[in-house]
N, C-alpha and C positions, 0 to 999 in steps of 0.2 A: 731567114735562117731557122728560125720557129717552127717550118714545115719541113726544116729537112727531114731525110728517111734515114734515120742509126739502129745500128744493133751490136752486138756484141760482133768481134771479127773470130769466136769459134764457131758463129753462123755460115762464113766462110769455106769452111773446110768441107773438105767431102766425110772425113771420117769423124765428124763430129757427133754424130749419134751412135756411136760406139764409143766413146769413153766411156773408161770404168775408175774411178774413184779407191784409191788407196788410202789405207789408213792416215796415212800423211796428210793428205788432201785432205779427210774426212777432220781432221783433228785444226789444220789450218782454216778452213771454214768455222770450227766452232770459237777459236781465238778469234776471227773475224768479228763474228758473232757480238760477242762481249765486248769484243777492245770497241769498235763501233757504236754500239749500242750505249754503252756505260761512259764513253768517251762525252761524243756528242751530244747524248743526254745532262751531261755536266755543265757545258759548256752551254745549252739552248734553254738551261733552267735559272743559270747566272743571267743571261743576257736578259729573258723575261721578265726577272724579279726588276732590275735594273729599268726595264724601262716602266714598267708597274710602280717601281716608286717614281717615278719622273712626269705620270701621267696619271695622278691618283684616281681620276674621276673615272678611268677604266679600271682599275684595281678595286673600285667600291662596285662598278656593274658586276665583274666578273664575279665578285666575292657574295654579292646580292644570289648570283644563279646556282653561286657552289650551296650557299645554305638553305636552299631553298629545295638542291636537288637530294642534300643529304638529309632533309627532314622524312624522306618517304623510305628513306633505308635506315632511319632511326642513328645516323652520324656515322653508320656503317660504306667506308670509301669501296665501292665495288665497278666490276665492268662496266655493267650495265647504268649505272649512274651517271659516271663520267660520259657514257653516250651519248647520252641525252643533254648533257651542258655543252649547247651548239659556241656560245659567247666563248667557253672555253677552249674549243675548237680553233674558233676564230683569231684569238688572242695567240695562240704556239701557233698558228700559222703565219700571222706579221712577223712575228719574233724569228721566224727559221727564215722567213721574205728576206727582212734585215740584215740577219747573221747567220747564213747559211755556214751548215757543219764544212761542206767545202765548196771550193769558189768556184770550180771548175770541174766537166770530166769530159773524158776520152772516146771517142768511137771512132766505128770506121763505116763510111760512106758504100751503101749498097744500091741507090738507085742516082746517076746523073742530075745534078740540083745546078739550077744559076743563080750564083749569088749577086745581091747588088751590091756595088761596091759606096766607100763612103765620095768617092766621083762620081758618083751616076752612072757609071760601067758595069758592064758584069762580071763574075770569074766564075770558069766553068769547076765543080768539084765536081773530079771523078770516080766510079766506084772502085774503092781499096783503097781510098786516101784517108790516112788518119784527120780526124777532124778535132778541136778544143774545141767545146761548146761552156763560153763565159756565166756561168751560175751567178754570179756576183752581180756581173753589170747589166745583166737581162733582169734579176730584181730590183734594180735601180734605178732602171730603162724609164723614164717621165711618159713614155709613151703607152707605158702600157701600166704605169704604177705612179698617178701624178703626186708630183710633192715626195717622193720617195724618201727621203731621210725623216716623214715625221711617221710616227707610231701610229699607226689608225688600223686596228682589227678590222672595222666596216669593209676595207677591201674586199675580203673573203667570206663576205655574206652572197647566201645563195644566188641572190639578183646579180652583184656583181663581177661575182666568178665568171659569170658567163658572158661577160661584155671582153673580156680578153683571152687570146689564142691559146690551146691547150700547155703547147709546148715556151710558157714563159715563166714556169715555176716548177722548180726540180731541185728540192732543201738537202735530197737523199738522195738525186742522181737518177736515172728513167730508165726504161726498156729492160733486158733480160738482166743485165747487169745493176740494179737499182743497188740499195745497197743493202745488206741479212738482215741488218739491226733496227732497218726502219720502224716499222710497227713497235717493237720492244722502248727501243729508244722515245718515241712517241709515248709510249705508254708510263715510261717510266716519267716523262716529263709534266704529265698531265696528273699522275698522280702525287706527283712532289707540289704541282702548285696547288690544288685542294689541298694535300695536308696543311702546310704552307698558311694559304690564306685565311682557311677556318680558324688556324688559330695565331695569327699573327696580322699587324699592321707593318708592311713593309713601307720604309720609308727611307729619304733621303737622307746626306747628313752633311756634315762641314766638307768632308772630304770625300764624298761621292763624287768622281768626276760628270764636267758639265757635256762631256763631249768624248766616243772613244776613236780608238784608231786601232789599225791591223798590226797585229803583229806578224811580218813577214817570212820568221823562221820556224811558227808554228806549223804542223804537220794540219790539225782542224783548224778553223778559222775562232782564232784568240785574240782577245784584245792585248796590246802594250800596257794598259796601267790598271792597277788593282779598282777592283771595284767594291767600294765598302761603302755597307748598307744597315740600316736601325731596324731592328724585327723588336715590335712590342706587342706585348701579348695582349690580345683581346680579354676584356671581361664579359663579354656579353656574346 
């Protein structure tokens, strides 16, 4: 299913490259935008910190790479900094692995695919059949992400990116349709946890849960129980 072939279904149409975009459109894309961006980034910056206190000994690499990348910009957080802290990379991409913004998306099938079934059978998808493509349980999948429930950045170092299939990680969703806010929301998380860790020790507490769960009637993907956490501030 990894290989299937998706696109958006205004691929579909013949008169798809004649839309024209109205102000309404124009203005719903940029709520998109934001509500996406600002949402998800909320949500991917909680879940972080959370497992950063749960796993200090990564929370001291990453924090080792933030101060060491803000000594050459003089503690100044810029683009080009954050580039360069690959660990930091590495670290918001387990975290989205984990807790993808959402668990699931949509498309519609444009080239004949056989799927194998969980019998050993096949089922043919045809082209113009809507297809759910499981976000959730493909970053979960032991086969392609072993031990999936523990925290481990190292996944997503360059060597090991490429020992599994393209299409088994999609935090933002793939193809025409990905989603506005990705880069932003990305950006925005990346720069919350350098600020974040430069000056803070994130840590666990009495009431930090040991274990989270979904909440089901959230729209992003939410945990059910509060996650409360100790920020102390660094002297040094």
């Amino acid at each position: 299913m990894a290989s299937l072939v998706l696109t958006d279904s205004s691929k579909l149409t013949s008169d798809s490259q004649h839309f024209e975009f109205t102000d309404e459109d124009v203005a719903a894309q940029a709520l998109t935008f934001f509500t996406d961006g600002y949402e998800t980034s909320a949500n991917a910056l909680i879940y972080t910190l959370y497992q950063l206190a749960l796993n200090p000994h990564v929370q001291e690499k990453l924090r080792d790479e933030i101060t060491a990348g803000l000594e050459f910009t003089g503690g100044e957080i810029t683009y080009e900094a954050i580039q360069e802290m690959k660990y930091l990379h590495m670290v918001c991409e387990e975290s989205l692995r984990k807790y993808p913004p959402i668990t699931y998306m949509n498309r519609i099938c444009t080239k004949p695919y056989d799927l194998t079934t969980v019998s050993g059978g096949t089922y043919r998808v045809e082209v113009g059949m809507s297809v759910v493509i499981p976000t959730l349980a493909l970053h979960h999948d032991p086969q392609y992400y072993p031990d999936p429930d523990r925290f481990n950045p190292e996944r997503f170092s360059e060597d090991n990116i490429q020992t599994r299939p393209k299409y088994v990680y999609f935090p933002f969703g793939g193809g025409p349709r990905i989603c506005l806010g990705m880069r932003f929301g990305e950006a925005l998380m990346q720069c919350g946890l350098v600020t974040i860790l430069s000056s803070y020790d994130v840590m666990k507490m009495e009431r930090t849960p040991t274990a989270l769960t979904h909440d089901p009637k959230a729209f992003f993907f939410a945990p059910n129980e509060e996650i409360w956490l100790d920020f102390q501030k660094r002297t040094s």
